[in-house]
Kinemage of the C-alpha trace (Angstrom):
@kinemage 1
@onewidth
@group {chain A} dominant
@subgroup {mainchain}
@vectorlist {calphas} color= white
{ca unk a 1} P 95.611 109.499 76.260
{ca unk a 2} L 93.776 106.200 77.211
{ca unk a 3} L 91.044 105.684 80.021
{ca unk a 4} L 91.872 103.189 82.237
{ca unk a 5} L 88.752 102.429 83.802
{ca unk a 6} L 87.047 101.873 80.216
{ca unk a 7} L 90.209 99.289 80.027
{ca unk a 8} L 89.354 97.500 82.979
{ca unk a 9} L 85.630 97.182 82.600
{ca unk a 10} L 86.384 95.723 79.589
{ca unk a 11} L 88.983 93.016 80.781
{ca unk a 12} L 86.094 92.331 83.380
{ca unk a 13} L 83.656 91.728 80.764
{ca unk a 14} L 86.057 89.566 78.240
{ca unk a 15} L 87.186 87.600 80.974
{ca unk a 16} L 83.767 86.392 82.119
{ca unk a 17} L 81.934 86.784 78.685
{ca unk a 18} L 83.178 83.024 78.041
{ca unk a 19} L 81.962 79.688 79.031
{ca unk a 20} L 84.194 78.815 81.556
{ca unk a 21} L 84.957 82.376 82.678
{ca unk a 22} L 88.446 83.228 83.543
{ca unk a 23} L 89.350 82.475 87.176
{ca unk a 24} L 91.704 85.622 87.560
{ca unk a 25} L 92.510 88.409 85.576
{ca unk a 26} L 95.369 91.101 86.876
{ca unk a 27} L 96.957 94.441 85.066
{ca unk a 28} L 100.576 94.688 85.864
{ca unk a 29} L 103.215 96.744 83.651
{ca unk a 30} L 103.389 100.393 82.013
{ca unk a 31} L 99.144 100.278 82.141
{ca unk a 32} L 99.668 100.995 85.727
{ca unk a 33} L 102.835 103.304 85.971
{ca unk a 34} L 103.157 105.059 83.065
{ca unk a 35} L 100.658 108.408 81.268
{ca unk a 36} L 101.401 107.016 78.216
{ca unk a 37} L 101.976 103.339 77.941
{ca unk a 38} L 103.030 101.227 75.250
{ca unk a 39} L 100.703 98.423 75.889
{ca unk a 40} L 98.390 96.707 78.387
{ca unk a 41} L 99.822 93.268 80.395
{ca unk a 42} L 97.248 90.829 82.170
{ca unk a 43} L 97.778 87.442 83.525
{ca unk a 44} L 94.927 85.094 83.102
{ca unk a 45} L 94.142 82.556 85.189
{ca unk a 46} L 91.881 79.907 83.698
{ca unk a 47} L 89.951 76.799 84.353
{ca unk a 48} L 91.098 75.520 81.014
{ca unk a 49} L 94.245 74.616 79.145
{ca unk a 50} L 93.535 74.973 76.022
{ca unk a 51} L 91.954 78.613 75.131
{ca unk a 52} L 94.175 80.142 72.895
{ca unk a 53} L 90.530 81.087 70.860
{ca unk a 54} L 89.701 82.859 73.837
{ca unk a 55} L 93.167 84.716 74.066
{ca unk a 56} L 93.347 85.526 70.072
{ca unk a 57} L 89.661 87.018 70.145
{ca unk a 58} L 90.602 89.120 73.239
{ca unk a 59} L 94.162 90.559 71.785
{ca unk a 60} L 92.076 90.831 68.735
{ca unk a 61} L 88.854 93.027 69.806
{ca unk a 62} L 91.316 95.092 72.749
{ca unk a 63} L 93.677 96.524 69.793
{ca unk a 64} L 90.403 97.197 67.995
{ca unk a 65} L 89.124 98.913 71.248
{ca unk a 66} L 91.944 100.570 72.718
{ca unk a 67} L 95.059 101.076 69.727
{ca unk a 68} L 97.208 99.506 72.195
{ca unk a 69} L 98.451 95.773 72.089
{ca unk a 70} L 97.426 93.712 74.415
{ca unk a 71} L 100.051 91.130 76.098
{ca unk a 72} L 98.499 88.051 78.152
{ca unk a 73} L 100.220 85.392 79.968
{ca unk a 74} L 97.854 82.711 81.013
{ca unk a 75} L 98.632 80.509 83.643
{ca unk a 76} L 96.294 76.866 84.508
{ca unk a 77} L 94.560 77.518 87.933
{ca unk a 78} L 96.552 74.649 89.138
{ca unk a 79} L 99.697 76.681 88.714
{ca unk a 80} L 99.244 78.765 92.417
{ca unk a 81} L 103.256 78.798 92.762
{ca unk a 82} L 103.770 79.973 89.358
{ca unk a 83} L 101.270 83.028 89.398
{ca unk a 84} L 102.418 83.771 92.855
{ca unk a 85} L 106.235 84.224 91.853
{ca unk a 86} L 105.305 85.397 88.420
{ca unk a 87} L 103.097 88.755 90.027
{ca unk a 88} L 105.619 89.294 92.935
{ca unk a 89} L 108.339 90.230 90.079
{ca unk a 90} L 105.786 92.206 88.027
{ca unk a 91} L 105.787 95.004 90.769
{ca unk a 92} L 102.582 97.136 91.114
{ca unk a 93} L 99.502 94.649 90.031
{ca unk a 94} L 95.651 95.667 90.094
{ca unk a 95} L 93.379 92.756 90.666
{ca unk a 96} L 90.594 93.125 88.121
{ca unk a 97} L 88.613 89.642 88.628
């Protein structure tokens, strides 16, 4: 079993532990509808277009954390249409930042 709010505060924390800090960060996927899920999805929204450090040192520490992979898709802030259309298909979303 997994605890979902220890998963959360610590996609809050990762996402604004770095200098920018991550514009938005959602959960979407098995995370949110399933007791036992497979792995975690977030979109990230950043400031930045380059930050796949950033990404590789969060997928990284959350496996080390959690046992569960952990899937990002980043989108540029810039890309509003993009994230909107992406998060209407992904169903049930929790805004974390």
């Amino acid at each position: 079993m997994y605890n979902l709010a220890s998963m959360r505060s610590w996609l809050e924390d990762a996402a604004t532990s770095h200098s920018p800090p991550l514009a938005q960060c959602v959960l979407f996927g098995s995370i949110l509808n399933s007791s036992q899920p497979a792995d975690v999805d977030v979109v990230l929204v950043s400031n930045e277009w380059y930050i796949q450090n950033i990404l590789t040192e969060m997928r990284l520490n959350f496996v080390a954390e959690f046992r569960l992979p952990l899937h990002l898709q980043l989108f540029h802030i810039s890309q509003v249409e993009a994230i909107n259309k992406f998060l209407n298909r992904a169903g049930k979303i929790e805004i974390l930042l």
